[in-house]
DSSP file (Angstrom, degrees, kcal/mol; ACC not computed):
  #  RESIDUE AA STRUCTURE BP1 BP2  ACC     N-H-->O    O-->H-N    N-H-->O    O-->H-N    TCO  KAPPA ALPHA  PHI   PSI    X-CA   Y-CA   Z-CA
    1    1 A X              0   0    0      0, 0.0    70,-2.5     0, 0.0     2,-0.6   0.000 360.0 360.0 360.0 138.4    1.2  -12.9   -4.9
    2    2 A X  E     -A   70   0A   0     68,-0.2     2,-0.3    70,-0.0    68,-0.2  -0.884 360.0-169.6-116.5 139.1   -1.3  -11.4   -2.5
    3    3 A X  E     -A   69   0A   0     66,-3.4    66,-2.2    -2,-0.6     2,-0.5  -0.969  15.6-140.6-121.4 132.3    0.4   -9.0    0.3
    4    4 A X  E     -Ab  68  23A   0     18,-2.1    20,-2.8    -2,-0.3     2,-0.3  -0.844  26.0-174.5-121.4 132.0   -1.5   -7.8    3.3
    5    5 A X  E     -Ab  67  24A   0     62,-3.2    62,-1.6    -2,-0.5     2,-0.5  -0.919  18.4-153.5-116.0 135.3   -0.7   -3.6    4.5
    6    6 A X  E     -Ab  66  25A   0     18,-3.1    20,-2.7    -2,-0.3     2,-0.2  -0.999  25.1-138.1-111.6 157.1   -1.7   -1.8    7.0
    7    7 A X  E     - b   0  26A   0     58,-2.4     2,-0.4    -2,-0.5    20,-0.2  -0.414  25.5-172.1-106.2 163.5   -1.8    1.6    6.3
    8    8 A X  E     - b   0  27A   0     18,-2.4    20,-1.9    -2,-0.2     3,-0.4  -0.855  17.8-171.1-133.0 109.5   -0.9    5.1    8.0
    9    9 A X        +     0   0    0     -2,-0.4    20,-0.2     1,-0.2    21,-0.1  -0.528  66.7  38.6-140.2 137.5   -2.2    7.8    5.7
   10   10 A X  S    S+     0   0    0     20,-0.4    19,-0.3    -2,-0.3    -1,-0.2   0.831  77.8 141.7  89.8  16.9   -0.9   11.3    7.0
   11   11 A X        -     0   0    0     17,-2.5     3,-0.1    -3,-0.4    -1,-0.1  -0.034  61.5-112.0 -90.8-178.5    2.5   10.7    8.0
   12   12 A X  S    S+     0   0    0      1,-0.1     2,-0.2     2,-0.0    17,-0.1   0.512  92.5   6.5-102.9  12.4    5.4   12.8    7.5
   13   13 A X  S    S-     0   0    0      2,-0.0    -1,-0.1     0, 0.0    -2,-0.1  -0.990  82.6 -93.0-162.3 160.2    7.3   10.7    5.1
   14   14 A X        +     0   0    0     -2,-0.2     2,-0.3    14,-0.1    14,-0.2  -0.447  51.7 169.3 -72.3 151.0    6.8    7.2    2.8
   15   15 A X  E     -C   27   0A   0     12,-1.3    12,-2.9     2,-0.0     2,-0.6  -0.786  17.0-170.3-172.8 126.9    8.2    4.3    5.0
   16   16 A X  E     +C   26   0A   0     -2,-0.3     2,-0.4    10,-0.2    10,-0.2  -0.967   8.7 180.0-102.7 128.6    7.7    0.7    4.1
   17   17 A X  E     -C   25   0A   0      8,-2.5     8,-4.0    -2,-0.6     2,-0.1  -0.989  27.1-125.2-116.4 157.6    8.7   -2.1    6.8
   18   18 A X  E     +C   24   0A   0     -2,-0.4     6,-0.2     1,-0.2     3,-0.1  -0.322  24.6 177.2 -66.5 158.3    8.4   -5.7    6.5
   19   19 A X  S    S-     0   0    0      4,-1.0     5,-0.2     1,-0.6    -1,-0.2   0.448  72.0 -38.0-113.1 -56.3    6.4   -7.4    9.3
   20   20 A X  S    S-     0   0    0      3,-1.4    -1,-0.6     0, 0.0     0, 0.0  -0.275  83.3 -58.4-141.9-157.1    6.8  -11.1    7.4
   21   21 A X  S    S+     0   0    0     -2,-0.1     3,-0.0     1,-0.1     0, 0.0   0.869 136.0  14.8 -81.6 -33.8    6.8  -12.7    4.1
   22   22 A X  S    S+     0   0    0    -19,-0.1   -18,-2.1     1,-0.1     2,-0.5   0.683 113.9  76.0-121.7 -12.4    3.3  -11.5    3.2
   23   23 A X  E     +b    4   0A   0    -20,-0.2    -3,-1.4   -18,-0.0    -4,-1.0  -0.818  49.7 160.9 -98.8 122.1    2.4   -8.5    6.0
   24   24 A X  E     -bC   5  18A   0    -20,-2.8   -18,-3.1    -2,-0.5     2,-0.6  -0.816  28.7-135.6-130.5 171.0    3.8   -5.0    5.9
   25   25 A X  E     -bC   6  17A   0     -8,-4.0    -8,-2.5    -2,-0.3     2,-0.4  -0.995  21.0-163.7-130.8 156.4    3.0   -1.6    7.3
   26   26 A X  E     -bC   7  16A   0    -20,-2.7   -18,-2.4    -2,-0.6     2,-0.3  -0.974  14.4-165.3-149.8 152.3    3.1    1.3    5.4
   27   27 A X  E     +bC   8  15A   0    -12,-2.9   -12,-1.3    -2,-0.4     2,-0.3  -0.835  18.5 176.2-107.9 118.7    3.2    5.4    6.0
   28   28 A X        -     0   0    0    -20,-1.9   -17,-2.5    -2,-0.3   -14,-0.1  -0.927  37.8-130.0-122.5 170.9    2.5    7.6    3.3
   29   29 A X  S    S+     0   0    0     -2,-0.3    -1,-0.2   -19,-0.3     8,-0.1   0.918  76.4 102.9 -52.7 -56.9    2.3   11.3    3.2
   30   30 A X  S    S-     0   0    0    -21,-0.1   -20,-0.4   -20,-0.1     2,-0.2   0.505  71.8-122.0 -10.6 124.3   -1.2   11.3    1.3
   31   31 A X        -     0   0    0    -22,-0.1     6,-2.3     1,-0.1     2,-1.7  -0.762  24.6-116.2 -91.5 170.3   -4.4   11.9    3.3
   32   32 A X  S    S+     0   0    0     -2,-0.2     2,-0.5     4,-0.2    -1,-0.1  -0.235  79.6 105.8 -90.6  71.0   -6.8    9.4    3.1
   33   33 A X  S >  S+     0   0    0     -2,-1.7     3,-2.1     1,-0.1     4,-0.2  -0.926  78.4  19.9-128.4 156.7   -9.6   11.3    1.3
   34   34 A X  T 3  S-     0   0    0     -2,-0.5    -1,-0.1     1,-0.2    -2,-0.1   0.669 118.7 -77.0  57.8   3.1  -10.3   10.7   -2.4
   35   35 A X  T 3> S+     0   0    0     27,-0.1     4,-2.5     3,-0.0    -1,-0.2   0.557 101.8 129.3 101.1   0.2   -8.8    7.4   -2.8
   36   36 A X  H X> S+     0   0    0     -3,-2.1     3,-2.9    -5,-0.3     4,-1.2   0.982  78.0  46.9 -80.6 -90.3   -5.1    9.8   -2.8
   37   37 A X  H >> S+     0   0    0     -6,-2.3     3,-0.9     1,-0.2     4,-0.6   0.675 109.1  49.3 -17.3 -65.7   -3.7    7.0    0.3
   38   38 A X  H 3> S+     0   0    0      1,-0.3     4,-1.0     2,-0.2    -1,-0.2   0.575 112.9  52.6-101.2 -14.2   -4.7    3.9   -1.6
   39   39 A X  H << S+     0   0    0     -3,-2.9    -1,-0.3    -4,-2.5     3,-0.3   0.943 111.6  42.3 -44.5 -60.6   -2.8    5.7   -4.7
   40   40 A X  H <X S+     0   0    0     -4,-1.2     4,-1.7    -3,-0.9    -2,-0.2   0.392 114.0  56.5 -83.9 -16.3    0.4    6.3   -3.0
   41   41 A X  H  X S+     0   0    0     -4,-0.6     4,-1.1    -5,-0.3    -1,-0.2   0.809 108.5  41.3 -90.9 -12.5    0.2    3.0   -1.5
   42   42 A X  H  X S+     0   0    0     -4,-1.0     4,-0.7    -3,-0.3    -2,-0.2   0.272 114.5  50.8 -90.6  17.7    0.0    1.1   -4.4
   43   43 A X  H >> S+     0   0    0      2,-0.1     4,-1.2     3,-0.1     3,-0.8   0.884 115.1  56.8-103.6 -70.3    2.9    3.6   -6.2
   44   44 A X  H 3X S+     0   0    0     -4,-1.7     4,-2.1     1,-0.2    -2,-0.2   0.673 106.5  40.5   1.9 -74.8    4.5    2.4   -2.7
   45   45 A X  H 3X S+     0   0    0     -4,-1.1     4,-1.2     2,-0.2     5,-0.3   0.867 113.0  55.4 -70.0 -46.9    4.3   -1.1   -3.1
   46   46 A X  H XX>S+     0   0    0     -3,-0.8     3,-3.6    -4,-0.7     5,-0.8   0.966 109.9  46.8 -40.0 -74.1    5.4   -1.2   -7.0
   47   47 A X  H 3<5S+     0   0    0     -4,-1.2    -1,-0.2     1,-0.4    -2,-0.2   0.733 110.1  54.7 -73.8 -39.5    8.3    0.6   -6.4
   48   48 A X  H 3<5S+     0   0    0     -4,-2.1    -1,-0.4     1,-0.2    -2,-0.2   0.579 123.0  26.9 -64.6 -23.8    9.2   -1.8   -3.4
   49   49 A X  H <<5S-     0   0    0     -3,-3.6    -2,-0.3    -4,-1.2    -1,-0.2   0.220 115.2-114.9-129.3  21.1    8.9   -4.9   -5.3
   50   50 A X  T  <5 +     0   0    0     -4,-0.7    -3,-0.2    -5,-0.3     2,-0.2   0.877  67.5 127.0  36.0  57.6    9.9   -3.2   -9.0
   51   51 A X      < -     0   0    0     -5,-0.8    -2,-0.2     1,-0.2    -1,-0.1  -0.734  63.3 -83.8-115.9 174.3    7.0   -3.6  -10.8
   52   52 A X        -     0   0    0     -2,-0.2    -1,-0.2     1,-0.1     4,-0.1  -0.065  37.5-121.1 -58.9 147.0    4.5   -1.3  -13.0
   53   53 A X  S >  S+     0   0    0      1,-0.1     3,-0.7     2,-0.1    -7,-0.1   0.844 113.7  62.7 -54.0 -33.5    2.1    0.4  -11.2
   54   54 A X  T 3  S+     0   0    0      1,-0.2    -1,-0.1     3,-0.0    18,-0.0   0.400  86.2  76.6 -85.2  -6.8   -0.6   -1.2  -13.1
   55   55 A X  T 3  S+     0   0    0      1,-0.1    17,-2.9    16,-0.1     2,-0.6   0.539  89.6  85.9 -71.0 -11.7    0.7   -4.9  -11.6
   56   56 A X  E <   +D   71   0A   0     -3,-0.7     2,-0.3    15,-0.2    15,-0.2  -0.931  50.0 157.0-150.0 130.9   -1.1   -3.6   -8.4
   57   57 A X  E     -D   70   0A   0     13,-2.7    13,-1.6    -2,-0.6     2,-1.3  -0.912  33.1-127.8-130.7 143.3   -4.5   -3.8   -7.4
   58   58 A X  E     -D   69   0A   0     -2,-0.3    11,-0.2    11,-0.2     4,-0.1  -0.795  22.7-178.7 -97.1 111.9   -6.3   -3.7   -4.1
   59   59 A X  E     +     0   0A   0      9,-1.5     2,-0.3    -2,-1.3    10,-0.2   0.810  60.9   8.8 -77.4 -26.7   -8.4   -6.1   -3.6
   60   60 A X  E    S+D   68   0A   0      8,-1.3     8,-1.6    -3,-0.2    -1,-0.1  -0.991 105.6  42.8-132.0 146.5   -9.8   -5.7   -0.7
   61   61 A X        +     0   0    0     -2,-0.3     3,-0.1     6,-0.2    -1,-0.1   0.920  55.1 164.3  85.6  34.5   -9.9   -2.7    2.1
   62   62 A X  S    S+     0   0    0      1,-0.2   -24,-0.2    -4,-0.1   -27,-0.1   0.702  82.8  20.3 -85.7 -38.4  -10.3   -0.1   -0.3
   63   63 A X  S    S+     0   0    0      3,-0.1     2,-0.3   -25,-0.0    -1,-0.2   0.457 113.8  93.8-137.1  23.5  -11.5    2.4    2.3
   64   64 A X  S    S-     0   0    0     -3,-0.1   -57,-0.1     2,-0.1    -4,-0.0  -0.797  76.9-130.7 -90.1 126.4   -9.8    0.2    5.5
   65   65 A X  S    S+     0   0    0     -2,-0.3   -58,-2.4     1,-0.2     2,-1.4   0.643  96.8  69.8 -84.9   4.9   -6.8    0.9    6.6
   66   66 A X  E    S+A    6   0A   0    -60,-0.2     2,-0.2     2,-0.0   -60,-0.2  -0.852  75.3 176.8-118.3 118.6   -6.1   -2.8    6.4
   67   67 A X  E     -A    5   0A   0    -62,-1.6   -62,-3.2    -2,-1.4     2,-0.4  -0.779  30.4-137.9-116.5 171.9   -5.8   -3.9    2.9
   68   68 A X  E     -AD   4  60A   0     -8,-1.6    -9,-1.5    -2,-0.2    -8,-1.3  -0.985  22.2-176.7-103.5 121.2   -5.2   -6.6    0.4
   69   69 A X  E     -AD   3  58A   0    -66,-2.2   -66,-3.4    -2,-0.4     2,-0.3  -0.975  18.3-143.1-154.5 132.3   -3.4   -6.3   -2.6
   70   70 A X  E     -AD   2  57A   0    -13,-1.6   -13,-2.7    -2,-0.4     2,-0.6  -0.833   4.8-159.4 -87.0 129.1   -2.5   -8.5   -5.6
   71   71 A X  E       D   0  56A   0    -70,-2.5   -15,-0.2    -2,-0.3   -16,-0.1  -0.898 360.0 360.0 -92.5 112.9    1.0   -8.3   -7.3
   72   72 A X              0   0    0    -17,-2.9    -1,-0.1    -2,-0.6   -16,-0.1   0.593 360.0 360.0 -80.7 360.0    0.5   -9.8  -11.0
């Protein structure tokens, strides 16, 4: 399943909402230096659909705050 995020890197708490079936936004604490956001968003997203971390990759947007990510 491919899921499309945008992200808010710096926030003052994790917060997922749904937009739709396949768009969300989500706030982590993290800053976005060092790849530390796109950690915490995929830890995020696992936890939200209760899978492994390792089930979730960004495919795209890697240093964008809109990304793409596959759930295997």
């Amino acid at each position: 399943m491919k899921i499309l995020v945008q992200v808010k890197p710096g926030a003052k708490g994790k917060k997922i909402e749904r937009v739709d079936k396949t768009h969300f936004k989500i706030s982590v604490k993290e800053p976005a230096k060092e790849g530390r956001a796109n950690s915490a968003v995929v830890k995020a997203v696992a936890d939200y659909f209760g899978v492994s971390i390792s089930r979730v990759t960004v495919v795209s947007g890697l240093t964008s705050r809109e990304k793409a990510l596959e759930l295997n």
